[in-house]
N, C-alpha and C positions, 0 to 999 in steps of 0.2 A: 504493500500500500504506500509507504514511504517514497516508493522506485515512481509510483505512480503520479505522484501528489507534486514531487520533484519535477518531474517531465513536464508536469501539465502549467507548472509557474515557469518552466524556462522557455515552454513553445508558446505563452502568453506573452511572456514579456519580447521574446524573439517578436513574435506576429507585430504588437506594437511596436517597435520600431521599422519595420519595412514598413508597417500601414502609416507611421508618419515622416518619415524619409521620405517616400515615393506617391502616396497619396490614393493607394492601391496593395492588396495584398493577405491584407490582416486576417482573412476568410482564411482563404486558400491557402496559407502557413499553417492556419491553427486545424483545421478541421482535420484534413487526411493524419494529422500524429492523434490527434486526442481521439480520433476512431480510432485506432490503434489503443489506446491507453484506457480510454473510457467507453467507448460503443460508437457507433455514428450517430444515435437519437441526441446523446447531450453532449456529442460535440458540433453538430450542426445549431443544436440552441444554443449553446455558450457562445460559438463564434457571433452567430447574428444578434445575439443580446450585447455583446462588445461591439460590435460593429455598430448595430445603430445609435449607440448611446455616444460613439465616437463621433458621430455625425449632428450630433444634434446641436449643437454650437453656433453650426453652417448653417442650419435649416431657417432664421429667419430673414438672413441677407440672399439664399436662395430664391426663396419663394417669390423674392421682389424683381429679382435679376433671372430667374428661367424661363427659358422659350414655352410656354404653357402648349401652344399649340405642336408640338412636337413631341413634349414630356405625358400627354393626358391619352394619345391612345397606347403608348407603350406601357404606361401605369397602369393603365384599365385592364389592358389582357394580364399581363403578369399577375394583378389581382384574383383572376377570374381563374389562372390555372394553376396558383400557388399551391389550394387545397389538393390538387392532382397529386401533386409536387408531397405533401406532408403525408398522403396518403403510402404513396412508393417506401416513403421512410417507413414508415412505420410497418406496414406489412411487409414487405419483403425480408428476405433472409438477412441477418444481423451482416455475416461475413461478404458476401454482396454486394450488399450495399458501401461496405468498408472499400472494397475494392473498385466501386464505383465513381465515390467521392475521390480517391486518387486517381483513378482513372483522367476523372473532369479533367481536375487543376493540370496533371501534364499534360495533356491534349490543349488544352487555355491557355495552357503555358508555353508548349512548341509552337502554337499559332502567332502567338507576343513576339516570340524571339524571332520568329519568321517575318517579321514586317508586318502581317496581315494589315490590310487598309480597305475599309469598304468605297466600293469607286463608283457604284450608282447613285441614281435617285431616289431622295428621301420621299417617300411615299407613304401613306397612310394605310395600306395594305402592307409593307416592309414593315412597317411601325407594329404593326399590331402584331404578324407573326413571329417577330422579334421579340416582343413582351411576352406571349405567349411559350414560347420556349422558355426565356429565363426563369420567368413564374414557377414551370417545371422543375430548372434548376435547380435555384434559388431555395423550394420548400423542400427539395428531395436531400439536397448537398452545401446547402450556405454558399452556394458558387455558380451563379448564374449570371452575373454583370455584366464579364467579360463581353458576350458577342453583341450585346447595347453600348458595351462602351467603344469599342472600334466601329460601330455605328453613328454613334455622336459625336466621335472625334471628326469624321468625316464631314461634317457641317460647316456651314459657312457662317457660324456663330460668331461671333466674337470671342475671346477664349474664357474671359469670364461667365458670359451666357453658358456656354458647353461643362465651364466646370459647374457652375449652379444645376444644368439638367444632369448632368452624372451624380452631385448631392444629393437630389431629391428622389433621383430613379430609382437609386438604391436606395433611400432611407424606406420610400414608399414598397420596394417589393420586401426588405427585411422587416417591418410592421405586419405588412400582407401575412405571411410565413410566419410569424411569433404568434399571430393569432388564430390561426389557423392550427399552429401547436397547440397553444393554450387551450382551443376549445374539445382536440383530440387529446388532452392530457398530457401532451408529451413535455409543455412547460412547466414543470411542477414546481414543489418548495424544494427538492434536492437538485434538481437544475441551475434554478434562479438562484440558490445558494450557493451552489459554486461558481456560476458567473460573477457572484457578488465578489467570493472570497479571490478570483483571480483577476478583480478586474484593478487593483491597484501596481499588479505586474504587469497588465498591459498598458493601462495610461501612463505610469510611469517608462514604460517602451516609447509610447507616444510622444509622451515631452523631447526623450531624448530623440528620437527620430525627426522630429522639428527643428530640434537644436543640429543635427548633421546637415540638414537640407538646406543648402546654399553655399557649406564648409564642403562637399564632396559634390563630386560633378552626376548631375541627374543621371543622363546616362548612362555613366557606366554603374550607378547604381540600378539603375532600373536592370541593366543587364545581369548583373550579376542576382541580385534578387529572384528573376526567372529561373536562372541556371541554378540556383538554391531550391526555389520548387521544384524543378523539375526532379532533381535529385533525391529529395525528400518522398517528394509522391510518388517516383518509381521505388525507393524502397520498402515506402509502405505497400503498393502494391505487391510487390515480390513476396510479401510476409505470411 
């Protein structure tokens, strides 16, 4: 238990700093080990109970500065097939699923290091089946962002606009997914407790991942970050 307890504050506080270094991450560090350590059920809740609480800071200079018409049908569908998404967790096989959630991040993750860049047009039919996927994600593995976010990158936003829709996209599909836990039980008081008890290891990550970002070049931290998941979630898969 101690082996355990130990793993789950050092891949806390790890996740927190790449999630405040790079501005992306925290999910897909912490999820595929604490499956490994804890289950997939409350390492999907812990991450997105860190996650959105990390977010919420952003959320009222977002909402003033997001392209609404671009953020509301990508939000809608995500909503609509989060519970799909909470359902897969939860029934399916325990080991599976572990192996699934690693799956995601290194497939998300070789697509990152690969350049991926979406090169069409933004459409409201892309919008929606785009939402709709991550929704999936998102409630199945705390790791659905990804193919919205090399969506919104692609925008002729301004870059404030685009960070404001990737603040709110995610905060709204990780709320979507928390509740949709919550109402399947899988949010419980032994969940929400350990998110509590490790969540001073990850914002403490976070500060200092703040404090890096501008002292070390984006870049090649972004790069190396990847190459960090990737590494991780192929060895959880292997397990």
């Amino acid at each position: 238990m101690s082996a355990v307890i130990a793993g789950s504050i050092a891949v806390a506080a790890i996740g927190g700093v790449i999630r405040g270094a790079t501005g992306f991450g925290g999910a897909m560090v912490m999820t595929p080990t604490m499956s490994l350590l804890l289950g997939p059920i409350p390492a999907v809740v812990i991450a997105l109970l860190l996650e959105t609480f990390a977010a919420f800071k952003m959320i009222p200079t977002a909402v003033r500065t997001a392209n609404w018409s671009t953020i509301a049908p990508i939000g809608a569908a995500a909503c609509m097939t989060a519970p799909l998404g909470g359902y897969l967790l939860m029934t399916l096989d325990p080991q599976l699923m572990r192996r699934a959630i690693a799956a995601t991040v290194v497939v998300f993750s070789l697509l990152l290091l690969a350049g991926l860049r979406y090169r069409g047009t933004q459409r409201v039919g892309t919008s929606i089946a785009l939402g709709a996927l991550s929704g999936v994600l998102v409630g199945a593995t705390s790791v659905g962002a990804p193919p919205v976010i090399v969506y919104l990158l692609a925008s002729s936003d301004r870059s404030e606009v685009t960070r404001a829709n990737l603040t709110l996209f995610v905060t709204i599909i990780s709320l979507a997914a928390l509740i949709v836990m919550t109402w399947n039980g899988m949010l419980d008081r032994t969940n929400a407790l350990r998110a509590l008890a490790l969540s001073p290891c990850y914002f403490g990550g976070v500060w200092l991942g703040n404090h890096l970002f501008g002292r070390v070049n984006a870049s090649v931290m972004r790069l190396w970050t990847l190459i960090f998941l990737v590494i991780v979630s192929a060895t959880v898969l292997a397990l």
